[in-house]
N, CA and C atoms as an extended XYZ file, in Angstrom:
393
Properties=species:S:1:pos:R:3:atomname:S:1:resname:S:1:resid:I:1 pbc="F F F"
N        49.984       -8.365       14.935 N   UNK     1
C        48.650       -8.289       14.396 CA  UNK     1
C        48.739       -7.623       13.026 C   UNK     1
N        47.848       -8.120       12.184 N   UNK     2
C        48.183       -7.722       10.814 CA  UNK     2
C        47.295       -6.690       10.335 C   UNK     2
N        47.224       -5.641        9.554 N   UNK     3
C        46.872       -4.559        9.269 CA  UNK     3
C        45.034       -5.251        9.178 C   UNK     3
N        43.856       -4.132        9.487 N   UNK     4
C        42.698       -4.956        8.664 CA  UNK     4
C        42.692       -4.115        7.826 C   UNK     4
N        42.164       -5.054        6.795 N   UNK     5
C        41.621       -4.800        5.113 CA  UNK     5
C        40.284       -4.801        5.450 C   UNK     5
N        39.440       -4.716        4.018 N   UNK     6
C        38.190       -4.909        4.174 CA  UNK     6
C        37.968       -5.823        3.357 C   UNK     6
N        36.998       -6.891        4.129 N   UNK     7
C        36.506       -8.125        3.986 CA  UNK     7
C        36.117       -8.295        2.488 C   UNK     7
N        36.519       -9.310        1.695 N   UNK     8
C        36.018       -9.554        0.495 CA  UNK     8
C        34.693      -10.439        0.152 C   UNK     8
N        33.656      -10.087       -0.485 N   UNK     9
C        32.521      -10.993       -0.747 CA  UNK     9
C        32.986      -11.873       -1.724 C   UNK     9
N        32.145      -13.198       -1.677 N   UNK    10
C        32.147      -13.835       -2.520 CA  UNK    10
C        32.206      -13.484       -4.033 C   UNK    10
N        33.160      -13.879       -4.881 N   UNK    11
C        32.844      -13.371       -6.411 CA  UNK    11
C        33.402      -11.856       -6.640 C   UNK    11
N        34.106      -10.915       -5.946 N   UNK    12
C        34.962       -9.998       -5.729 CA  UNK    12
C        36.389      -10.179       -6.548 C   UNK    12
N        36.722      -11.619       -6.607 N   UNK    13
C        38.071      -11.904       -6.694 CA  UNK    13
C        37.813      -12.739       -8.201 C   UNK    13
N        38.746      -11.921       -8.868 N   UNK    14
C        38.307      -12.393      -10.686 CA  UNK    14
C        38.652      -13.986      -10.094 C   UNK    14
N        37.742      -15.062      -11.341 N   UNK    15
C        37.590      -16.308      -11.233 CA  UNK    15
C        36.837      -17.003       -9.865 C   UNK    15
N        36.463      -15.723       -9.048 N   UNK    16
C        35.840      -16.342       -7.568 CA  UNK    16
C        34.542      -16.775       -8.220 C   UNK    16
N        33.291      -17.227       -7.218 N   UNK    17
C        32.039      -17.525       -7.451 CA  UNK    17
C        31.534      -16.535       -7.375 C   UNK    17
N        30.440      -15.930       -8.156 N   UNK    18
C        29.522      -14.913       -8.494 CA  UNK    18
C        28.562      -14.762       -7.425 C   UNK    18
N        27.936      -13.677       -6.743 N   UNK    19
C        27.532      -14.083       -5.362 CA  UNK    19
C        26.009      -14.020       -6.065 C   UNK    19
N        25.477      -14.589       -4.875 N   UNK    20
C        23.875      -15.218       -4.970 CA  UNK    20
C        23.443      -13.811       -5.718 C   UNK    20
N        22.245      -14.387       -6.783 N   UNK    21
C        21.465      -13.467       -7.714 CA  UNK    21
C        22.414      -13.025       -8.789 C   UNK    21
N        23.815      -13.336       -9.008 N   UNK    22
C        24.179      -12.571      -10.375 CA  UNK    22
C        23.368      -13.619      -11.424 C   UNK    22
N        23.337      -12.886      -12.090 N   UNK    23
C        22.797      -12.888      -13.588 CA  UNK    23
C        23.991      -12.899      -14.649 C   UNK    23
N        24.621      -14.219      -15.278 N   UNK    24
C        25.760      -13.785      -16.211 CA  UNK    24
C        25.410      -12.867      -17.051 C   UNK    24
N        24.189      -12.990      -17.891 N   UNK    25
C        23.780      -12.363      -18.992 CA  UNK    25
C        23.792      -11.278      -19.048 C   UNK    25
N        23.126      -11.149      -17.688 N   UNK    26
C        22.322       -9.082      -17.203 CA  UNK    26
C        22.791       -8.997      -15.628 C   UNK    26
N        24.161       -8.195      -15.713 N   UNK    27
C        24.222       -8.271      -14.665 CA  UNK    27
C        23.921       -7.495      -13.749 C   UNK    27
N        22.866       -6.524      -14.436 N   UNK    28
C        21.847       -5.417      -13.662 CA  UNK    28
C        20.005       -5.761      -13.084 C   UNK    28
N        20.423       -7.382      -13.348 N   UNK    29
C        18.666       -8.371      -12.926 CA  UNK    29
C        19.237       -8.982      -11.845 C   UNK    29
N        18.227       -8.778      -10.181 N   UNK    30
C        18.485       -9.590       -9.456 CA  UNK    30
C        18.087      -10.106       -9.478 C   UNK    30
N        18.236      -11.255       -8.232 N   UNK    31
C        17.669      -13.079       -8.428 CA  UNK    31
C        16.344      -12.667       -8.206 C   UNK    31
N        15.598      -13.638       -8.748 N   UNK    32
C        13.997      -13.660       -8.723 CA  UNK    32
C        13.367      -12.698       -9.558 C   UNK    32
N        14.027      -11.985      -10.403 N   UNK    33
C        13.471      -10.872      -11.139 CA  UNK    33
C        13.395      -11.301      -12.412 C   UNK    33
N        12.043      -11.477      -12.954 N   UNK    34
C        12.268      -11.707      -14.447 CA  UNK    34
C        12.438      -10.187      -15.245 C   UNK    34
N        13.065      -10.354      -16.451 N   UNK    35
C        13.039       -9.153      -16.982 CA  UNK    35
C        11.946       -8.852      -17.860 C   UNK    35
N        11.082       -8.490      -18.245 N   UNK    36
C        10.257       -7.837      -18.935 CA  UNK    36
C         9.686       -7.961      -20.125 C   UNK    36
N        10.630       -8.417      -20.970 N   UNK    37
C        10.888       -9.268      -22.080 CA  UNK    37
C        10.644      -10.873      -22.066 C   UNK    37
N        10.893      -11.174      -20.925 N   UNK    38
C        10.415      -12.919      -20.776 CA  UNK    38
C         9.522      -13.101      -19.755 C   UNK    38
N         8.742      -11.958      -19.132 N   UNK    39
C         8.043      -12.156      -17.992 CA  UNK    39
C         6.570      -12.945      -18.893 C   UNK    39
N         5.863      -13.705      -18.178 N   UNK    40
C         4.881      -14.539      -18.777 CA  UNK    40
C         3.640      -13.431      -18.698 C   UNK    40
N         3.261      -13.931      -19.900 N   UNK    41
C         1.624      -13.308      -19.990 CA  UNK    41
C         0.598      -13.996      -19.671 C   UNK    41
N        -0.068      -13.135      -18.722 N   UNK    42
C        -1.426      -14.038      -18.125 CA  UNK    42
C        -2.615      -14.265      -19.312 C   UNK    42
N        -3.002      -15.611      -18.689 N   UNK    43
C        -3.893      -15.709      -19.989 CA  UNK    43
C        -5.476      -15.375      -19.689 C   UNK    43
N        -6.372      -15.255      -20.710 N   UNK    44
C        -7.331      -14.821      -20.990 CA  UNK    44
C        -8.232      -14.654      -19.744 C   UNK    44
N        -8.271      -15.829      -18.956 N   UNK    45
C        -9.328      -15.837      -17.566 CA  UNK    45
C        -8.497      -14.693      -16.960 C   UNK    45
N        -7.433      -14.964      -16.456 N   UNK    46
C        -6.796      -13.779      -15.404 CA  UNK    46
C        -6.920      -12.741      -16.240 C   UNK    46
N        -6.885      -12.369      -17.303 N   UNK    47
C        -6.800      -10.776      -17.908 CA  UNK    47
C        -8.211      -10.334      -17.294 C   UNK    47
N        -9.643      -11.595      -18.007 N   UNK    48
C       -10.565      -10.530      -17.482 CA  UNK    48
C       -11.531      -11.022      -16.348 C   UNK    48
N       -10.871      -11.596      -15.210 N   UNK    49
C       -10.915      -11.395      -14.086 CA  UNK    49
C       -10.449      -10.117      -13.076 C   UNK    49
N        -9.654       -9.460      -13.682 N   UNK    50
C        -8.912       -8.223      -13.554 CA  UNK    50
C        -9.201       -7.230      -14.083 C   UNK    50
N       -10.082       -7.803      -15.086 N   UNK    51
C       -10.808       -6.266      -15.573 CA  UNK    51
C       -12.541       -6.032      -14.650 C   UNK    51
N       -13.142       -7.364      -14.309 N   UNK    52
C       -14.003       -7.682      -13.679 CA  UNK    52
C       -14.243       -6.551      -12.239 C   UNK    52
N       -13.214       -7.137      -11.816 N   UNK    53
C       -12.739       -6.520      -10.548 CA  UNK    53
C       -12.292       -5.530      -10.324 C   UNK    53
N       -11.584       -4.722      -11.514 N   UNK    54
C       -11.627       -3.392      -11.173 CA  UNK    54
C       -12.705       -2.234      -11.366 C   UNK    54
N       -14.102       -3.110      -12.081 N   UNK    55
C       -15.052       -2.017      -11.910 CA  UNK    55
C       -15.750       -1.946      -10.416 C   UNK    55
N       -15.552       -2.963       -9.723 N   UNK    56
C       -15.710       -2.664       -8.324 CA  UNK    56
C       -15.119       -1.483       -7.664 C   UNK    56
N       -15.821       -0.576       -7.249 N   UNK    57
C       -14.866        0.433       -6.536 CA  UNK    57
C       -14.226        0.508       -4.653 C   UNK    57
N       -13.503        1.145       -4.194 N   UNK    58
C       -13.045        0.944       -3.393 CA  UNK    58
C       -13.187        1.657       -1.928 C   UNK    58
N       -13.282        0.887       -1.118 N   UNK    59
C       -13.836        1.433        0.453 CA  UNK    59
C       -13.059        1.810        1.046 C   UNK    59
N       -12.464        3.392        1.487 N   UNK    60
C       -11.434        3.763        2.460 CA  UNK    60
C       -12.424        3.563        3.962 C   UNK    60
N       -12.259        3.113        4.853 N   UNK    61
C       -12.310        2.091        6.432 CA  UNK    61
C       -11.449        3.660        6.945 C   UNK    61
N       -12.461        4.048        8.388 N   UNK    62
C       -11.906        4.435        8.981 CA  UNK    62
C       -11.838        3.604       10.607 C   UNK    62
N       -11.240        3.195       11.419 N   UNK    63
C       -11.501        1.757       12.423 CA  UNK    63
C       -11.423        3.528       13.879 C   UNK    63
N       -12.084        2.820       14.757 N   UNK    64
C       -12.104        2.818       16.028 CA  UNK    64
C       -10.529        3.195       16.588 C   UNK    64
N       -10.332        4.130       17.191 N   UNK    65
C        -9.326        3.820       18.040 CA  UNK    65
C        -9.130        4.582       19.229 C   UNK    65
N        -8.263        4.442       20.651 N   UNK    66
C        -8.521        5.054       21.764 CA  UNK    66
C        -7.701        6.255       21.833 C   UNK    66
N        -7.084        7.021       20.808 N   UNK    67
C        -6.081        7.658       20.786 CA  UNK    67
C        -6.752        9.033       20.608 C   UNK    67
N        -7.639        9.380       19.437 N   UNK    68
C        -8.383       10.703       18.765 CA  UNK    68
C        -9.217       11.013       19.451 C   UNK    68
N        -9.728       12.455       19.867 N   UNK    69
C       -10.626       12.686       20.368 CA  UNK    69
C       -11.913       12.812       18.920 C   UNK    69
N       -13.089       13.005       19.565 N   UNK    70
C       -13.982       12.925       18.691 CA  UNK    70
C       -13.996       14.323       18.015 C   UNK    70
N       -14.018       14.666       18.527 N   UNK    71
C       -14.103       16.840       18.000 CA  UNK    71
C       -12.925       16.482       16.447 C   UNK    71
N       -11.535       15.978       17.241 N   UNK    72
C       -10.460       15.842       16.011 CA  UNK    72
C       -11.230       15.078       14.975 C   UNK    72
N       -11.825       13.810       15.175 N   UNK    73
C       -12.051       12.914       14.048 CA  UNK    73
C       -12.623       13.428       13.255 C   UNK    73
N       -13.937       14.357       13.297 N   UNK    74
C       -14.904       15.170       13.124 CA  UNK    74
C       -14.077       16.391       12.116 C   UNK    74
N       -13.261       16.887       12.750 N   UNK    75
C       -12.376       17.939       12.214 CA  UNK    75
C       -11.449       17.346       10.638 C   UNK    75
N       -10.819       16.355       10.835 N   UNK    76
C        -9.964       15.627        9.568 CA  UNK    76
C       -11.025       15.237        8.700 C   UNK    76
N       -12.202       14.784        9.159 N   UNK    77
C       -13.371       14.258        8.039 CA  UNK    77
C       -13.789       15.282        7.269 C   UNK    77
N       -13.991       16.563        7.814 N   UNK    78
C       -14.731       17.809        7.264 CA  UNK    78
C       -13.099       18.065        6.297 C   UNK    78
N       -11.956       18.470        6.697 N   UNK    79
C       -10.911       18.877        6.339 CA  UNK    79
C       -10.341       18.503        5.273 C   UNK    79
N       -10.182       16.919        4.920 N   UNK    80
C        -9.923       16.007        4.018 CA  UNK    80
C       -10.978       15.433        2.665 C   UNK    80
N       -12.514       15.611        3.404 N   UNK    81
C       -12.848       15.129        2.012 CA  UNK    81
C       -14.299       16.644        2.203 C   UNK    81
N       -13.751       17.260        2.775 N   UNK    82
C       -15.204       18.396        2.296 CA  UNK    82
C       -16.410       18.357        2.994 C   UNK    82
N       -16.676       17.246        3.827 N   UNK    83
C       -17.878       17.025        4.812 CA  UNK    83
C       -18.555       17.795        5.210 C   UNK    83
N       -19.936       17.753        5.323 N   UNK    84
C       -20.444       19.119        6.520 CA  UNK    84
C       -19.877       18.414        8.103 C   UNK    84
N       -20.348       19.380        8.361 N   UNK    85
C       -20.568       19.395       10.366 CA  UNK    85
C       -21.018       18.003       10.694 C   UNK    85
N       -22.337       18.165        9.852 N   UNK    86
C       -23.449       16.774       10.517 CA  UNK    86
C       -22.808       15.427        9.457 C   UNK    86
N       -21.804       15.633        8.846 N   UNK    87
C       -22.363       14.267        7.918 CA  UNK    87
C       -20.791       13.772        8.429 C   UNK    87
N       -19.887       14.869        8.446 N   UNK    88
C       -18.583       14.364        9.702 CA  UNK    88
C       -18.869       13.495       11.103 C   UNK    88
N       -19.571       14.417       11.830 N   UNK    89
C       -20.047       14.081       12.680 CA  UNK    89
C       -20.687       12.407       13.100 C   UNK    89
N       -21.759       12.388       11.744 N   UNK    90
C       -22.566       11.087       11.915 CA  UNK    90
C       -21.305       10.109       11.596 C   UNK    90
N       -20.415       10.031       10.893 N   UNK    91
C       -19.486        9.496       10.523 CA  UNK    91
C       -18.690        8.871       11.413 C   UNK    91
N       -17.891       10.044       11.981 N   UNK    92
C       -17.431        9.869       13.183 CA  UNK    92
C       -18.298        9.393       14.594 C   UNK    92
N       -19.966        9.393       14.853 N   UNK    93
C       -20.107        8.602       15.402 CA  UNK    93
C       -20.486        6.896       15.461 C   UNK    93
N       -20.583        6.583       13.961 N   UNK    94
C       -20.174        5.252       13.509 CA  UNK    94
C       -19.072        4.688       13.711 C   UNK    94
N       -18.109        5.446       13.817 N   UNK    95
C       -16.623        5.213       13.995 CA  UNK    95
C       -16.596        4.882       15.337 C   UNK    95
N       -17.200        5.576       16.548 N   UNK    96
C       -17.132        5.638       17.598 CA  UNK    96
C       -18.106        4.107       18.092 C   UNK    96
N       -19.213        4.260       17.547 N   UNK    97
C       -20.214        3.032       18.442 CA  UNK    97
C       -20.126        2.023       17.670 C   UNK    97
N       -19.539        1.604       16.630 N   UNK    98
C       -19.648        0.523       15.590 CA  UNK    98
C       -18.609        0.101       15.393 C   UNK    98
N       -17.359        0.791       15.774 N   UNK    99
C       -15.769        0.227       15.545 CA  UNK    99
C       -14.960        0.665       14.026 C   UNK    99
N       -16.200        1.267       13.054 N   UNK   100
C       -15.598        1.317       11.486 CA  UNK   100
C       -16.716        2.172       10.647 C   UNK   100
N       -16.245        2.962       10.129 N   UNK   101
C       -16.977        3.811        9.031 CA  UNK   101
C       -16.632        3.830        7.684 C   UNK   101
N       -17.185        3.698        6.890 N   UNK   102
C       -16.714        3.675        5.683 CA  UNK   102
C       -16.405        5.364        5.043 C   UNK   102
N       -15.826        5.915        4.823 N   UNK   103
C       -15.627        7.711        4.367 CA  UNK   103
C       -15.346        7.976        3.297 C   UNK   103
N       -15.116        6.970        2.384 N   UNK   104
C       -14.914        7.325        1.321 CA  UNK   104
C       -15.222        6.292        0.298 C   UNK   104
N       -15.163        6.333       -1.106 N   UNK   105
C       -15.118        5.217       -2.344 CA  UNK   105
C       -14.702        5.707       -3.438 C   UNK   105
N       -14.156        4.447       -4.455 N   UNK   106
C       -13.280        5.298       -5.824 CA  UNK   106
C       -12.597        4.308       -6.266 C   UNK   106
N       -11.619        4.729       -6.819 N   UNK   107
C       -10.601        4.035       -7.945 CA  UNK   107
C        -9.469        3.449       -7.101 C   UNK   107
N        -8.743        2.857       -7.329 N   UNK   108
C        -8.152        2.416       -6.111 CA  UNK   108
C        -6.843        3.284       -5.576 C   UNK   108
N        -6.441        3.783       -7.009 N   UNK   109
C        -5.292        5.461       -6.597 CA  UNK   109
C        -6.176        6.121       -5.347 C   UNK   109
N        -7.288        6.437       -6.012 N   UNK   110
C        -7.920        7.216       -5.350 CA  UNK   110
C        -8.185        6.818       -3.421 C   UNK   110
N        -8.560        5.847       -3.331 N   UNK   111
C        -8.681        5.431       -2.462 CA  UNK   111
C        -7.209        5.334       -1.196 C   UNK   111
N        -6.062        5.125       -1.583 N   UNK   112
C        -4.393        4.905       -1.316 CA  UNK   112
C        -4.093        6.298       -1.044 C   UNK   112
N        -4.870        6.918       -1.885 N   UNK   113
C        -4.556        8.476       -1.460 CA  UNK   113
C        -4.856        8.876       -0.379 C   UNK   113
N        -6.497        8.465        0.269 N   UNK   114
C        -7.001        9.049        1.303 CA  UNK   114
C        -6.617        8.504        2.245 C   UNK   114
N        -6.336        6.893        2.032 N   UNK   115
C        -5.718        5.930        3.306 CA  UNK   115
C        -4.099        7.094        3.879 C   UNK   115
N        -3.550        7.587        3.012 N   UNK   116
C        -2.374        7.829        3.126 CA  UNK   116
C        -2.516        9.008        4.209 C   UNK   116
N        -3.654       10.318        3.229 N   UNK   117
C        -3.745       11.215        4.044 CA  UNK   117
C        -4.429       11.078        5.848 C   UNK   117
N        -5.180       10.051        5.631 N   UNK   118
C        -5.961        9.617        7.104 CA  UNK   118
C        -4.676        9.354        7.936 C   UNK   118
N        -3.919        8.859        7.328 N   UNK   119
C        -2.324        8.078        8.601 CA  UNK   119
C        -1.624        9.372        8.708 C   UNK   119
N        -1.484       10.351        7.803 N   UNK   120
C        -0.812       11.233        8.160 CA  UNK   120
C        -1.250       12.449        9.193 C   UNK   120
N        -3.041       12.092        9.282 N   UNK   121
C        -3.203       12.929       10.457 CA  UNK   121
C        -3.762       12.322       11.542 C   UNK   121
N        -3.128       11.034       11.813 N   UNK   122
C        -3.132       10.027       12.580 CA  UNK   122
C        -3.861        9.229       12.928 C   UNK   122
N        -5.076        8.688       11.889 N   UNK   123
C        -6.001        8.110       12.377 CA  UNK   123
C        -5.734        6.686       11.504 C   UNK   123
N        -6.540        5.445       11.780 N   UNK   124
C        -6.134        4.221       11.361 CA  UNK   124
C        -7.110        4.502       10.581 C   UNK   124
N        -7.101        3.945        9.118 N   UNK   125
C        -7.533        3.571        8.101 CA  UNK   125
C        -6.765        2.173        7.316 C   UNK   125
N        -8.058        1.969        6.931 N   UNK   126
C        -7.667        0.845        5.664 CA  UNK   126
C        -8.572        0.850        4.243 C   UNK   126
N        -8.009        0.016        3.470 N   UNK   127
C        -9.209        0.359        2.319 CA  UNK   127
C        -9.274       -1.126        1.800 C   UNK   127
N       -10.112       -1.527        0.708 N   UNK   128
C       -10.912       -2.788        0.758 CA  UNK   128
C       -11.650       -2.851       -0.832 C   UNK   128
N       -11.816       -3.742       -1.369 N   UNK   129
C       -12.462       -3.561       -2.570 CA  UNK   129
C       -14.168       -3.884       -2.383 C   UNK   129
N       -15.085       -3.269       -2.720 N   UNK   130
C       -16.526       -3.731       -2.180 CA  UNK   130
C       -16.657       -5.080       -3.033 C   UNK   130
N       -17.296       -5.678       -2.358 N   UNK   131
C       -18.372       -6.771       -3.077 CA  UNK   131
C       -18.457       -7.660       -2.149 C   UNK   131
C-alpha cells in the first residue's frame, strides 16, 4: 500500500485546468462576482423606484407563538423599546388574540436592529416595508 498524500484539486498542478470560478485576470474575483468597476448601473426608473420606496418606513412584526409566557412578552416590549406597562401590555395582547403586532417603525437599519434584538430574547419577529 502506498504512502497517502493529499489529494490534488483541479488546476493545483502548473499547466492543469484552473478550477471552477478562477478569474485569469483577477485572481482574487470569484465566479459570479462582478467587480465593481464593470458592475452595471441601474438606470433611471430603478434608481428612483428605490428612492420611492425607501421613504416608506418599516414594520418590525411581532407573530404569536406557544413558547413565551405573556408576563415575558410584556417584559421585552417595556425593556427593548421603552413601553409603559399598559401600552406593552395592549401590545402583547394583540400578539396574543390576533396572531401579530406591529412594535415598532423606522428606517430599515433601524428596524433589523429590533428584529435582531426580539430573536435574541427569543421571540419571533419579522419586519416588512408598509404600504
Amino acid at each position: 500500500m502506498r504512502p497517502s498524500t493529499p489529494r490534488r484539486r483541479r488546476g493545483d498542478q502548473p499547466g492543469g485546468t484552473p478550477p471552477p470560478g478562477h478569474s485569469p485576470s483577477n485572481p482574487m474575483t470569484p465566479a459570479g462576482v462582478v467587480p465593481p468597476e464593470t458592475a452595471p448601473v441601474g438606470d433611471l426608473g430603478t434608481i428612483v423606484d428605490q428612492e420611492t420606496t425607501s421613504d416608506r418606513p418599516w414594520l418590525v412584526i411581532v407573530w404569536n407563538d406557544p413558547i413565551n409566557l405573556m408576563s415575558f412578552v410584556t417584559f421585552v416590549l417595556q425593556k427593548l423599546f421603552g413601553y409603559s406597562k399598559e401600552k406593552a401590555t395592549g401590545l402583547m395582547l394583540d400578539i396574543h388574540h390576533k396572531g401579530r403586532a406591529v412594535v415598532s417603525s423606522g428606517t430599515q437599519e433601524r428596524a433589523e436592529l429590533d428584529v435582531y434584538r426580539l430573536h435574541e430574547h427569543g421571540l419571533w419577529a419579522t419586519m416588512e416595508q408598509s404600504g
